[in-house]
GUMI-492498 format. One record per residue (C-alpha): residue in one letter; x, y, z; residue number from 1. Coordinates in nm, 2 decimals, padded with zeros to 4 digits. Layout:
N
+-----+--------+--------+--------+-----+
: res :     xx :     yy :     zz :   n :
+-----+--------+--------+--------+-----+
:   A :      X :      Y :      Z : NUM :
...
+-----+--------+--------+--------+-----+
end
This chain:
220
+-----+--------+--------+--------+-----+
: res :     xx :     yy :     zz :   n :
+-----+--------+--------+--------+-----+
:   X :  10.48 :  10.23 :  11.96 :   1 :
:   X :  10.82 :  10.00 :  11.88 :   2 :
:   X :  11.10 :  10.13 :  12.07 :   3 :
:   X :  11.41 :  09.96 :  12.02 :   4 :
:   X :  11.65 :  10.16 :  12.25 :   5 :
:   X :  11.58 :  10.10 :  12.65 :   6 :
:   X :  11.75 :  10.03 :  12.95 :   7 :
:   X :  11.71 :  09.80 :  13.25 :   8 :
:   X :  11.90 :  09.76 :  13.61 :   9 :
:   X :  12.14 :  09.52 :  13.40 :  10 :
:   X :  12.29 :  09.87 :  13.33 :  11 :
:   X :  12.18 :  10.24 :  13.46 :  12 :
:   X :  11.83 :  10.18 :  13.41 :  13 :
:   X :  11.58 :  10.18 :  13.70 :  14 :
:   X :  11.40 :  09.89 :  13.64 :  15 :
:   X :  11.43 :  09.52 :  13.61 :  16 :
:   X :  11.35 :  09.41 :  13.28 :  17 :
:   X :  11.02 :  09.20 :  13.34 :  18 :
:   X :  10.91 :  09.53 :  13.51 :  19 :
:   X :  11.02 :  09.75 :  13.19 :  20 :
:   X :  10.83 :  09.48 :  13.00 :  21 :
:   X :  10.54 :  09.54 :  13.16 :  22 :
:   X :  10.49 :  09.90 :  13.17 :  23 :
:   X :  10.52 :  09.93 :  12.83 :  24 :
:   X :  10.24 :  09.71 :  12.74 :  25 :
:   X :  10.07 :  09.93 :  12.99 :  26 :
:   X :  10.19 :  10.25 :  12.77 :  27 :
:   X :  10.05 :  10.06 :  12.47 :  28 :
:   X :  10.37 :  09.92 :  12.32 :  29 :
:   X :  10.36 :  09.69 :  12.05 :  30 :
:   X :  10.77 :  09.57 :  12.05 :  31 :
:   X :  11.04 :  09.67 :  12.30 :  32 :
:   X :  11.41 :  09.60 :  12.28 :  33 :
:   X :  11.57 :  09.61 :  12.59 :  34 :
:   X :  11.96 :  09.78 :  12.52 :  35 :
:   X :  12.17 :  09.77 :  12.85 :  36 :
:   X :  12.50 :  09.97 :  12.79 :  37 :
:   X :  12.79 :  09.74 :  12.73 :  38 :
:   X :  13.17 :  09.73 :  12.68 :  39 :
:   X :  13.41 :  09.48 :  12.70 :  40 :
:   X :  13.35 :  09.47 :  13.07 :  41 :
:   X :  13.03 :  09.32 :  13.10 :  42 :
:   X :  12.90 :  09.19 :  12.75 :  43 :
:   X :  12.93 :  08.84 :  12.80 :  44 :
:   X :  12.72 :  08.91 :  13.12 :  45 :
:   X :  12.46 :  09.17 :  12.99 :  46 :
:   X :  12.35 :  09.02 :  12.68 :  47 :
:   X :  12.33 :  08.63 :  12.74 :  48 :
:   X :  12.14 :  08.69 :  13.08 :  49 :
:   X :  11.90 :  08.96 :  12.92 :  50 :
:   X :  11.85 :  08.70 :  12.64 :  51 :
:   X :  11.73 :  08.41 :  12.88 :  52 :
:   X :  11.55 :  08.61 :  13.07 :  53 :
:   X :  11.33 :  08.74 :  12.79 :  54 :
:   X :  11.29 :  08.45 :  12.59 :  55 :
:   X :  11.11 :  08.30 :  12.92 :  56 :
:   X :  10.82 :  08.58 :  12.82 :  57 :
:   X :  10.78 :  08.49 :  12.50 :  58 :
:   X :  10.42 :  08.36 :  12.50 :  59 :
:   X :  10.30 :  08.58 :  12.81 :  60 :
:   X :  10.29 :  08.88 :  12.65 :  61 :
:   X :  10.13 :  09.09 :  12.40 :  62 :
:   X :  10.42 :  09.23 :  12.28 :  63 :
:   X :  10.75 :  09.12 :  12.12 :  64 :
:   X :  11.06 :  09.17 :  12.33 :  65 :
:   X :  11.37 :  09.13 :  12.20 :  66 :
:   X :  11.69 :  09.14 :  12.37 :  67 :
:   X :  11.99 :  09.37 :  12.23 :  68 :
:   X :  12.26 :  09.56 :  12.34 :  69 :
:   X :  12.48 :  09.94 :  12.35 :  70 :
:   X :  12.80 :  09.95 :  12.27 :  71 :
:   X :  12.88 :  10.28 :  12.46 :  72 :
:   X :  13.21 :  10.50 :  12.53 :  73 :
:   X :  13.37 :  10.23 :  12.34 :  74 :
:   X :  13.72 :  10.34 :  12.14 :  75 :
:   X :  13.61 :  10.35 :  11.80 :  76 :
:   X :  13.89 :  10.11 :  11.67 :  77 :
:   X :  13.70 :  09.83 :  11.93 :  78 :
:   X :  13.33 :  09.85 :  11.81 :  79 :
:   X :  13.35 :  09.62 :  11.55 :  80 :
:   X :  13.47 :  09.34 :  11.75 :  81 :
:   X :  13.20 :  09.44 :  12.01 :  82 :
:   X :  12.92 :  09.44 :  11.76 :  83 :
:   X :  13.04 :  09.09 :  11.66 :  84 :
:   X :  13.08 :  08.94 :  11.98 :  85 :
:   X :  12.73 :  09.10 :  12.10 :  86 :
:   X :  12.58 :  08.93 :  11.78 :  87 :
:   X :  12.73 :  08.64 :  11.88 :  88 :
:   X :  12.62 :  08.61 :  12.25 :  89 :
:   X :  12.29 :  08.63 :  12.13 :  90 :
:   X :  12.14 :  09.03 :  12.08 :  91 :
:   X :  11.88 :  09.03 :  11.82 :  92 :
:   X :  11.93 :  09.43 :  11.79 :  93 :
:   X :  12.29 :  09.63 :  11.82 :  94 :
:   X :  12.29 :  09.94 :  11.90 :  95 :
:   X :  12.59 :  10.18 :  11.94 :  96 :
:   X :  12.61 :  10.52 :  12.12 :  97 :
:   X :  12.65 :  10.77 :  11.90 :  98 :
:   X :  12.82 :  11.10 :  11.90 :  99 :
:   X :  12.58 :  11.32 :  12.10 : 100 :
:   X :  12.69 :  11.69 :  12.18 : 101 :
:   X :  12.61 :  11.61 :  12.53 : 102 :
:   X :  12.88 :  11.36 :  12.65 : 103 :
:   X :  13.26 :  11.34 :  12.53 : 104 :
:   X :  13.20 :  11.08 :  12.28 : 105 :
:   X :  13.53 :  11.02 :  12.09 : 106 :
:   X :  13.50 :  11.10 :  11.71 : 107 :
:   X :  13.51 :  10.88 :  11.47 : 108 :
:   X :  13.27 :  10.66 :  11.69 : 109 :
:   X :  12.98 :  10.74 :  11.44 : 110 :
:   X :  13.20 :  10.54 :  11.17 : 111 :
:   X :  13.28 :  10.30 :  11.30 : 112 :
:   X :  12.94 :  10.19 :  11.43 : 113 :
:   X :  12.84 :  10.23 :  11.05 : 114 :
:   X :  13.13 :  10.00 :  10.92 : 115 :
:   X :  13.04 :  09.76 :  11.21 : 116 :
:   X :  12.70 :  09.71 :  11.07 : 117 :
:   X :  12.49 :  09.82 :  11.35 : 118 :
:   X :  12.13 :  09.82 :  11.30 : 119 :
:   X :  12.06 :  10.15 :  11.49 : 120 :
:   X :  12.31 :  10.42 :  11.59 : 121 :
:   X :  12.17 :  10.60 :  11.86 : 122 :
:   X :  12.19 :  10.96 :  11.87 : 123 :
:   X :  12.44 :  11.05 :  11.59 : 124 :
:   X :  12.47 :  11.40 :  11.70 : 125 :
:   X :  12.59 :  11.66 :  11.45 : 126 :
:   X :  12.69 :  11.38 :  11.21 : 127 :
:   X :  12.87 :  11.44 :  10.87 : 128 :
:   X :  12.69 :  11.39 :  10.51 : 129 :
:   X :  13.02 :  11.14 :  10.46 : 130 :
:   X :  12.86 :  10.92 :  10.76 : 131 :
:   X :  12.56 :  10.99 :  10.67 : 132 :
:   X :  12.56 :  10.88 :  10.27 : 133 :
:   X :  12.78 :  10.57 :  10.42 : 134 :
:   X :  12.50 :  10.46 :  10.69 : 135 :
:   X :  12.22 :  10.49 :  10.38 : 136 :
:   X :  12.46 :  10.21 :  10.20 : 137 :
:   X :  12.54 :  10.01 :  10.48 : 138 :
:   X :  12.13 :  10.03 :  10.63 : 139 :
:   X :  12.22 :  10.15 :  10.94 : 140 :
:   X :  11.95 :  10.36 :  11.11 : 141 :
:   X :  11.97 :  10.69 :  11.24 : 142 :
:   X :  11.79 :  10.75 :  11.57 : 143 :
:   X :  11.58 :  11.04 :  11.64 : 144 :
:   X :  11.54 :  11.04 :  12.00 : 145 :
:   X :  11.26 :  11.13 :  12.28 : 146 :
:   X :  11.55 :  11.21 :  12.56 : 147 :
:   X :  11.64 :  11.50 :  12.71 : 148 :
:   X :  11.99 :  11.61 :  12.61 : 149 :
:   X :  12.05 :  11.36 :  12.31 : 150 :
:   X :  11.73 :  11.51 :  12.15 : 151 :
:   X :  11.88 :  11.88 :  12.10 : 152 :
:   X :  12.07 :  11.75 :  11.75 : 153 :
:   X :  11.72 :  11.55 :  11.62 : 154 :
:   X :  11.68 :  11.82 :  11.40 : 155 :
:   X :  12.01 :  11.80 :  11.23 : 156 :
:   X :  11.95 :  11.47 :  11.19 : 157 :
:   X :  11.65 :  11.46 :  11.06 : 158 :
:   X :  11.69 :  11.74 :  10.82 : 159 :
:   X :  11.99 :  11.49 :  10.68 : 160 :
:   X :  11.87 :  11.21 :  10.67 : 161 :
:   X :  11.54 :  11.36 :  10.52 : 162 :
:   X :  11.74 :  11.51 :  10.21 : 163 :
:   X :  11.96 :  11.22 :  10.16 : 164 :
:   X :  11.74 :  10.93 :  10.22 : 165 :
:   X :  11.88 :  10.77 :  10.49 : 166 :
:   X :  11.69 :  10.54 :  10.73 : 167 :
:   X :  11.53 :  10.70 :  11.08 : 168 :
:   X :  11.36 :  10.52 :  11.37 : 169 :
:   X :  11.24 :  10.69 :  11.69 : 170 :
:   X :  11.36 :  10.57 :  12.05 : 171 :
:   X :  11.32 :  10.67 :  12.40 : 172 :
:   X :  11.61 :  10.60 :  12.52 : 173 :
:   X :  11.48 :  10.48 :  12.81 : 174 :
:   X :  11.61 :  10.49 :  13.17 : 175 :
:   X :  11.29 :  10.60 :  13.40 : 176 :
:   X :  10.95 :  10.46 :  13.36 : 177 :
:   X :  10.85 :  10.80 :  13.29 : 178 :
:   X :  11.08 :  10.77 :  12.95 : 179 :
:   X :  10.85 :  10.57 :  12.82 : 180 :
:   X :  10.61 :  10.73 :  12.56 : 181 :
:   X :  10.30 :  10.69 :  12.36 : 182 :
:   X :  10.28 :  10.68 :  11.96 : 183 :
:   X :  10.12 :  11.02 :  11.95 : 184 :
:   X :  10.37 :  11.15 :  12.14 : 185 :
:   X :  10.59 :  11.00 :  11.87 : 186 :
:   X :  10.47 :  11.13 :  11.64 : 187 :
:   X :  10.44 :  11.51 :  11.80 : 188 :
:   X :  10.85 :  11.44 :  11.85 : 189 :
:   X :  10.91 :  11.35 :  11.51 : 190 :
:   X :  10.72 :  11.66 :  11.37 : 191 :
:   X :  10.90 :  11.88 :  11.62 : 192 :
:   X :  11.24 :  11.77 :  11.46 : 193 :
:   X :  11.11 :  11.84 :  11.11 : 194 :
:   X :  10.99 :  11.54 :  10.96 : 195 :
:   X :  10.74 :  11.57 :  10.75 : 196 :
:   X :  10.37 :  11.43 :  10.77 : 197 :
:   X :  10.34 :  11.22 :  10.49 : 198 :
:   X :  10.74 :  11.05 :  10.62 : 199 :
:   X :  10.67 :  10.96 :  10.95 : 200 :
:   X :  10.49 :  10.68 :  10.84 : 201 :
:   X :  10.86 :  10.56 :  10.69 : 202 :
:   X :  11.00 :  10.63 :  11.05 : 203 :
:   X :  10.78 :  10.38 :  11.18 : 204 :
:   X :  10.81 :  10.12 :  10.94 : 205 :
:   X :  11.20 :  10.13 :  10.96 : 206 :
:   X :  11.10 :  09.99 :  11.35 : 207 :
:   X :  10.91 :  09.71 :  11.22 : 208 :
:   X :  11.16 :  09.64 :  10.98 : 209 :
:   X :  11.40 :  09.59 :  11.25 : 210 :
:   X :  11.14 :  09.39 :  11.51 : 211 :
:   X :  11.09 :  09.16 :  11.20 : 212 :
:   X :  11.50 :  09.11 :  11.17 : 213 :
:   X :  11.54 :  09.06 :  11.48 : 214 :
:   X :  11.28 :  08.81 :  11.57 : 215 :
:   X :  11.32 :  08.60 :  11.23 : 216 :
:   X :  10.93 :  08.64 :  11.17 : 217 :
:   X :  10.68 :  08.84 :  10.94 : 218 :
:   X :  10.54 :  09.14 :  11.09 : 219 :
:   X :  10.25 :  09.34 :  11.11 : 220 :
+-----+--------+--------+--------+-----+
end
């Protein structure tokens, strides 16, 4: 499993991010990217601290971390700045919260994280076949999602992004240890949302894709 979308005590997450680390090698993972939520509050804090303290594990591990960040609730007018500065301060991995039907998200947010060049946008929620034929130029993934709430639009999006060729990765979106999920239960997500059999395999190689951007390396 590579899940680049998780959260740690650095933001609403329940767990510190050595302990994060840990239990998911226990769950089997082979990369994690560790995504606290940020804004123009906290992101000089967030990101440069989650990037020392992971690159201290590099070695001790048998998994790649890598340490990103969420742009979330963020006007949509301000993300582009944010995904620069995050880039900047160190994240090897951007993501930006999308518009999920579950929280007031302010439109237009899908956009902009799209013009902003984000490498993930997190769940997109009903997005339009205008974002959606942009993100497919611009390679920003689409993220069908293992959480409660944010998952009830993975079918929109993966019946989009399906037909018009767009990128998909699958994420937890974790909080909870008990987010955290195995690669067959992966895969049992992904073919509950409607992806075919024979694509999932492009799902998960969209994920290496990104671990290998992120970290500068081949990989496997």
């Amino acid at each position: 499993m590579i899940d680049l979308h998780t959260h740690s005590i650095l933001s609403d997450g329940e767990l510190l991010p050595y302990e994060l680390v840990r239990r998911a090698v226990d769950t089997g993972y082979k990369a994690i990217a560790i995504t606290d939520h940020v804004d123009a509050s906290n992101i000089d804090f967030a990101v440069p601290r989650l990037r020392e303290a992971l690159t201290l594990l590099k070695g001790h591990l048998p998994i790649d971390v890598i340490a990103g960040a969420e742009i979330t609730h963020v006007p949509p007018s301000l993300i582009g700045d944010l995904v620069k500065e995050a880039r900047a301060l160190g994240a090897g991995l951007v993501v930006v919260h999308g518009e999920t039907i579950v929280e007031p998200v302010e439109a237009g947010t899908n956009r902009a994280a799209i013009e902003a060049g984000a490498d993930i946008l997190a769940h997109p929620g009903l997005i339009t076949e205008e974002d959606l034929l942009l993100a497919k130029e611009r390679g920003t993934a689409l993220e069908i999602t293992a959480r409660k709430g944010h998952c009830l639009s993975n079918g929109h999006v993966a019946k989009e992004a399906m037909r018009l060729g767009v990128p998909l990765v699958i994420n937890t979106d974790t909080h909870s240890p008990s987010d955290l999920i195995t690669k067959d239960m992966a895969v049992k997500i992904l073919l509950s949302a409607g992806i075919a059999p024979d694509r999932i395999g492009q799902v998960f190689e969209t994920s290496r894709a990104l671990v290998q951007k992120a970290l500068g390396k081949a990989y496997a």
